[in-house]
C-alpha positions in Angstrom: 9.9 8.3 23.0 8.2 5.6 20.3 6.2 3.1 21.6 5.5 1.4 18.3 4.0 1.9 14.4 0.5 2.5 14.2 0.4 2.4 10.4 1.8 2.7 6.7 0.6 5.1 4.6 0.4 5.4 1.0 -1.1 7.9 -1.2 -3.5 6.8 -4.1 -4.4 8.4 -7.0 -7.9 6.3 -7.1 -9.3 5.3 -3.5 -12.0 3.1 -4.7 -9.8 1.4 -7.6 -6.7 1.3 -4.2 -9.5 -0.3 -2.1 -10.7 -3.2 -4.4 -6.9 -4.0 -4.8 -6.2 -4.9 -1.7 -9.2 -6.0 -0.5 -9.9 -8.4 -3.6 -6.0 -9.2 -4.5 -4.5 -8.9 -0.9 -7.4 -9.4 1.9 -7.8 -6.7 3.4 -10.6 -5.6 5.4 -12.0 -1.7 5.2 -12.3 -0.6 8.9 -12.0 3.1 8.3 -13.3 5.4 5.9 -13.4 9.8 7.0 -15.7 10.2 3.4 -18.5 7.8 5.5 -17.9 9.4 8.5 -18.4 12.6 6.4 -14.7 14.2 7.8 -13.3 16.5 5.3 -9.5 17.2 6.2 -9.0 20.3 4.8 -8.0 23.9 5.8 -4.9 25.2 7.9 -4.7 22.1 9.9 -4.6 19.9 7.3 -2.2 22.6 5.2 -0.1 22.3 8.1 0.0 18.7 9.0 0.8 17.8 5.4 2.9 20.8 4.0 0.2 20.5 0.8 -1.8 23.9 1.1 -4.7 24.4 -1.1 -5.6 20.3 -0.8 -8.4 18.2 0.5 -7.6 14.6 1.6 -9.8 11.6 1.5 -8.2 9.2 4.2 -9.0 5.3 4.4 -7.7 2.6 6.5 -7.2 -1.4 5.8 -6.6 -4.5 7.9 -4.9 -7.4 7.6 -3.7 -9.7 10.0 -4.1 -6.8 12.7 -1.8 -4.5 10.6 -3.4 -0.9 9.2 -2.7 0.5 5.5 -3.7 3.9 5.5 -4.5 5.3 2.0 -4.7 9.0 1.0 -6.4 10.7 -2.1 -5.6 14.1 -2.4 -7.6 16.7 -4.3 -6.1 17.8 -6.1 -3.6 15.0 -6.8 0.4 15.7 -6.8 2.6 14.2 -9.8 2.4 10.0 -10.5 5.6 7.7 -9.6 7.2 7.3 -13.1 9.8 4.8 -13.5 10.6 4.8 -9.7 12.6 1.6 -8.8 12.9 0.0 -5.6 16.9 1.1 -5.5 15.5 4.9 -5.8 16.6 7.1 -2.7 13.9 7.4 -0.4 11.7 4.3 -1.9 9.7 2.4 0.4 7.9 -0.6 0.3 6.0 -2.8 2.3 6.5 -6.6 2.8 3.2 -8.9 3.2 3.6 -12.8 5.0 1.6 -15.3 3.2 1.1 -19.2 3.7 1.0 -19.7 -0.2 3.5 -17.6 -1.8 2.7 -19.4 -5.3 -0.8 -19.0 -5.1 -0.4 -15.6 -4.5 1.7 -15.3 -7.5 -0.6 -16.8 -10.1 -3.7 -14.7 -8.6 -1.8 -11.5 -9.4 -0.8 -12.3 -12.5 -3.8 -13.6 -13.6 -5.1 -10.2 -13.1 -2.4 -8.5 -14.9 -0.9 -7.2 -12.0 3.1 -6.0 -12.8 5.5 -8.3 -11.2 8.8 -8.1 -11.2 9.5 -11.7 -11.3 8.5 -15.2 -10.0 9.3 -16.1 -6.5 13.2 -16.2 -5.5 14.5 -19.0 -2.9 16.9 -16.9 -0.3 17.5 -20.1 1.7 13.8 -21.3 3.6 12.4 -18.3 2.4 10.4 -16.9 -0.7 9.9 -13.5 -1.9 9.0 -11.5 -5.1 8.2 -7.8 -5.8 5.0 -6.1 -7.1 3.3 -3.1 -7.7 -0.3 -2.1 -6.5 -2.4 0.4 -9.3 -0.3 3.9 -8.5 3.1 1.5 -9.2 4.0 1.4 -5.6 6.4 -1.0 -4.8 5.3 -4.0 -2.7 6.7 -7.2 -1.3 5.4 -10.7 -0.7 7.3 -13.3 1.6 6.4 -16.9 1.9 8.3 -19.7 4.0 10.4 -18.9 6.7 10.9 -14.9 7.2 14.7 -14.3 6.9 14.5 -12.2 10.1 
């Protein structure tokens, strides 16, 4: 049986260029990186694992708030997210607490970072949706979580 989520995993088109984003925009902290430990994750384990034969992956993990990111770069890369919306079967995306919502807001879109709106009011709570470099879909939530 599951006894609990270890991480969330996203794959990046850019590691370094994923990294600086949510370490300078977010927080997050680097705690794990298989490049500096020189692991390569390649071969018929990896093949297997990730039904992606013929790739290499570079795998990374962040913190926040004790709760892990891990980002992928695979060589070579698949096809980019085009157009995807959050309504899309099979989307995902990841919510992120914050004690200053607005704050958060103005940071990212001082640095040009695609929003799809200013925070909404669902009762005590705030929340707005983003995207991260590779246009995944993310979620900030301010006030009082909803559940």
């Amino acid at each position: 049986m599951l006894t609990g989520i270890h991480h969330t995993s996203i794959t990046v088109s850019d590691m370094e260029r994923s990294i600086a984003f949510y370490r300078d925009m977010l927080g997050f902290e680097l705690i794990w990186d298989s490049r500096a430990l020189g692991l390569v994750f390649e071969g018929p384990m990896a093949d297997a694992v990730t039904g992606c034969p013929g790739t290499s992956q570079r795998l990374v993990f962040l913190e926040v708030c004790g709760q892990r990111l891990e980002f992928v770069e695979y060589t070579p890369t698949g096809k980019a997210q085009v157009d995807n919306k959050p309504s899309d079967t099979g989307s995902v995306h990841v919510c992120f607490l914050t004690d200053d919502i607005e704050e958060l807001h103005t940071r990212l879109a001082d640095h040009e970072v695609v929003l799809h709106c200013a925070p909404q009011e669902i009762g005590e709570t705030k929340v707005f949706y983003f995207r991260d470099p590779d246009g995944v879909v993310l979620e900030v939530m301010g006030g009082t979580p909803i559940v």
